[in-house]
N, C-alpha and C positions, 0 to 999 in steps of 0.2 A: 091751380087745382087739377087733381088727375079722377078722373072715371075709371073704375073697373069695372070690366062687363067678362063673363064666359055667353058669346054668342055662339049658340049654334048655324052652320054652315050646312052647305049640303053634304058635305065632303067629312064633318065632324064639329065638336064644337071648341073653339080656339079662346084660349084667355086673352084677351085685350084689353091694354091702356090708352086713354084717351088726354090730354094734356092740351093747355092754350086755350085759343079764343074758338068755339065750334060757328064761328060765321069765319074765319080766317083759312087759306087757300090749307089742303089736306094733305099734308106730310106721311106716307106709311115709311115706318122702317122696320127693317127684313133682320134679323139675326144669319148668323154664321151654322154651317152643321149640324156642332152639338151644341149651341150654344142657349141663349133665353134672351129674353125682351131686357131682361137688368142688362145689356151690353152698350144702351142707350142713356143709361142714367145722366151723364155727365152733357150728352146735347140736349136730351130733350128741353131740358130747362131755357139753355139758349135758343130754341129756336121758339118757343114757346114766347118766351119775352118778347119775339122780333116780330108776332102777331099769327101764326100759324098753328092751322089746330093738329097736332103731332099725335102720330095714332102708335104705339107699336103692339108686339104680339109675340108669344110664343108658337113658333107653326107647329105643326100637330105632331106630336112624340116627341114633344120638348115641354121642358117645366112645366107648367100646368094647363097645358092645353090634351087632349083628349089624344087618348094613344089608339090610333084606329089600325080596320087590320092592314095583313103583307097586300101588297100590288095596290096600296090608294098611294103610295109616297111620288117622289121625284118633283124635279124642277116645273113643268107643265102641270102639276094636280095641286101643287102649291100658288101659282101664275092665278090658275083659278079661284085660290082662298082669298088672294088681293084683289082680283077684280072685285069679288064678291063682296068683301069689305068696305072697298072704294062705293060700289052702290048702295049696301045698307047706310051708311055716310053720306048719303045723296050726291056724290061726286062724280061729274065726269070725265073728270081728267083731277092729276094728283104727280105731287111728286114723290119720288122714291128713294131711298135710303139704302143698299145694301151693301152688306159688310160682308167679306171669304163669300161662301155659301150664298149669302143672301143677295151679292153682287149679281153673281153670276144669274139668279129667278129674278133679279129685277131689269136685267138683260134681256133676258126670254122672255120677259111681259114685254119691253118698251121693243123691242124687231118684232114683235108679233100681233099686237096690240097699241100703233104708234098712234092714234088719236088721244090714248090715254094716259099716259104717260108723259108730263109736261118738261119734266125735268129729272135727270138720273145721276144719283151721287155714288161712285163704286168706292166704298173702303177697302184698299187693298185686296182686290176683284178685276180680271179682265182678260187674262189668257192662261194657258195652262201652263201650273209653278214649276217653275225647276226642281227638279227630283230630290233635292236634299231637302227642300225645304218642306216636305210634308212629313217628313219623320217626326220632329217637335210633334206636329198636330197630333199625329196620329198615337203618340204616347198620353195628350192629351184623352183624346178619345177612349182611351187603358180606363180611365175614372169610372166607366158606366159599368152596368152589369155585377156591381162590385155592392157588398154589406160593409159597412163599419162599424164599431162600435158605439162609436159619437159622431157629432157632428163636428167637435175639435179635430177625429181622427181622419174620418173625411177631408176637411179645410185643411189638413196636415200632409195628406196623400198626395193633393192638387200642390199643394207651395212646395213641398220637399221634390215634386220630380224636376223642379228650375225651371219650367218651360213659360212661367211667368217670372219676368224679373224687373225690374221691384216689387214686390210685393204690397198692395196698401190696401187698404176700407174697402172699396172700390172692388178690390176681388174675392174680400171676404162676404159682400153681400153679393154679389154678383154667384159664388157657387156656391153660396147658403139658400138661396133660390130653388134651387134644383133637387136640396135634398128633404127626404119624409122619412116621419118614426117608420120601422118594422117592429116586430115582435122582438126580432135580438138585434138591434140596434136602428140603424139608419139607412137608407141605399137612396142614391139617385133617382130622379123620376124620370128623366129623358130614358126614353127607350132606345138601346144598342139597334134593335131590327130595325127602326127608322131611321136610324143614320144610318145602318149599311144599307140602307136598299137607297137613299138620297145620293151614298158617296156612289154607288154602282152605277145610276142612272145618269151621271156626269160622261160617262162614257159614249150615252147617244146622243150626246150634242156635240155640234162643233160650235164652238165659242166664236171662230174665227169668222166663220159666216155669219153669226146674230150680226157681229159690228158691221156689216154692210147693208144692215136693214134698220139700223138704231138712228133715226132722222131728230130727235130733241137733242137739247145740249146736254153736254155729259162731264160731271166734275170726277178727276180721277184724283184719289188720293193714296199714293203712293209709298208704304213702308220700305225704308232702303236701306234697316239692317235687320240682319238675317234672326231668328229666334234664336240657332245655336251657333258658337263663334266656329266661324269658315264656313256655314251651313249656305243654301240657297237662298233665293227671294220666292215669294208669290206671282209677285209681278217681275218678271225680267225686264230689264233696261228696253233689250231689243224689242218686245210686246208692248211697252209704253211711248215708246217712238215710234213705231209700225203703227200703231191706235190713229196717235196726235197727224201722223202724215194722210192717214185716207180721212180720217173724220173733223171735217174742218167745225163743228160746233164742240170738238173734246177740250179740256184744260186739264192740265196733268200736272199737281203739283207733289214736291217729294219731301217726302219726312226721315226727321234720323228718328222714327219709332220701330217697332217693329210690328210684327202682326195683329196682337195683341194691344199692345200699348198704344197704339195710333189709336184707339179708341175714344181716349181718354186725355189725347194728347192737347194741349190748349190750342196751338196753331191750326189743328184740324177742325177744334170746332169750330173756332173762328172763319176760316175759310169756308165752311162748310153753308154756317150759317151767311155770309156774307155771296154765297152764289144763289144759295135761295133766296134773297133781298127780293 
């Protein structure tokens, strides 16, 4: 059984699902950029079953959580949406979940905040991506700001530019989430100015120092083909050996998924679920 709630925050108020047994240890999982809490559809259920109360969310100026104004966004103002959550949940410590984007703020919570943060799962998340490999996304990201006619035409925009391939259920509810009636048709509800001020703010972090403050164990899951053929990774080879050698509680396993589709991918969740045991 899942719970929906729109909790207000101090920061705004964020739509979240709740999933599992609410006396079993507190799972939050973090989405990606632009992405929404449907990214989790396919775990939550497994971890849910393995007795864990699984919480996810849309962070704010994504699908239906509360579009607040320019200078509340970034990595650190979000850190603070999940603390917050984690206490309204009466919890004080919790494990983490984050995928692209949401890797990286559950990095920034667990080096900054390590009492709380019991255990950290990076879905294709953990240094900074090789240069080809943000193109895809950032065509991705092309979606927002944009009218459609339908919601077919929409779902049409997103699967014709290829940057998801295979295409299944899974992605048609996944960005049929995100879109609302207008008056001449449909548009996205994630807000474009929340994501660029979140991609902007990636800039004053170093990634590279969190990982010598991150003291919980850490599952990395690893996509290791590229979104477009010959394109980059997320994660480079050299970042996920450099991790595995200074941080002796990391496990770094690799997928033939790609960025997206490791999502969804069965070996992932399985693993996934099987380090949160």
């Amino acid at each position: 059984m899942t719970t929906v709630n729109r909790i207000p925050l101090v920061s705004g108020v964020v739509h979240v699902e709740a999933s599992g047994d609410p006396l079993g240890r507190l799972v939050l999982c973090v989405h990606g950029l632009s992405a929404n809490c449907r990214s989790f559809d396919r775990l939550v259920p497994a971890l849910a079953a393995a007795g864990h109360h699984v919480v996810t969310m849309d962070l704010r100026g994504r699908g239906r959580s509360e579009v607040t104004p320019p200078g509340t966004y970034g990595w650190d103002s979000h850190v603070r949406d999940l603390l917050e959550i984690g206490d309204l949940y009466g919890a004080d410590s919790f494990d983490l979940i984050g995928h692209s984007m949401g890797g990286f703020i559950g990095m920034t919570l667990a080096a900054h905040n390590q009492r709380r943060c019991s255990r950290l799962v990076l879905i294709d998340a953990l240094g900074v991506p090789e240069p080809s490999a943000l193109v895809p996304i950032a065509k991705a990201v092309g979606r927002l700001g944009r009218t459609y006619p339908t919601i077919a035409a929409a779902l049409s925009h997103v699967r014709d530019s290829g940057t998801i391939a295979p295409w299944n259920a899974f992605w048609d509810n996944y960005f049929r989430w995100e879109i609302e009636p207008v008056n001449d048709g449909v548009q996205i509800r994630t807000d474009p100015a929340a994501v660029g001020e979140d991609s902007a703010d990636a800039a004053n972090h170093d990634v590279y120092e969190l990982w010598q403050r991150i003291r919980c164990p850490v599952l990395l899951v690893r996509a290791n083909t590229p979104l477009a053929p010959g394109g980059g990774l997320i994660v480079s080879a050299q970042d996920s050996e450099r991790f595995v050698a200074d941080n002796r509680n990391a496990t770094v396993v690799d997928l033939d998924s790609d960025h997206y589709t490791v999502l969804i991918d069965p070996v992932a969740i399985d693993t996934i679920e099987h380090f949160l045991r």
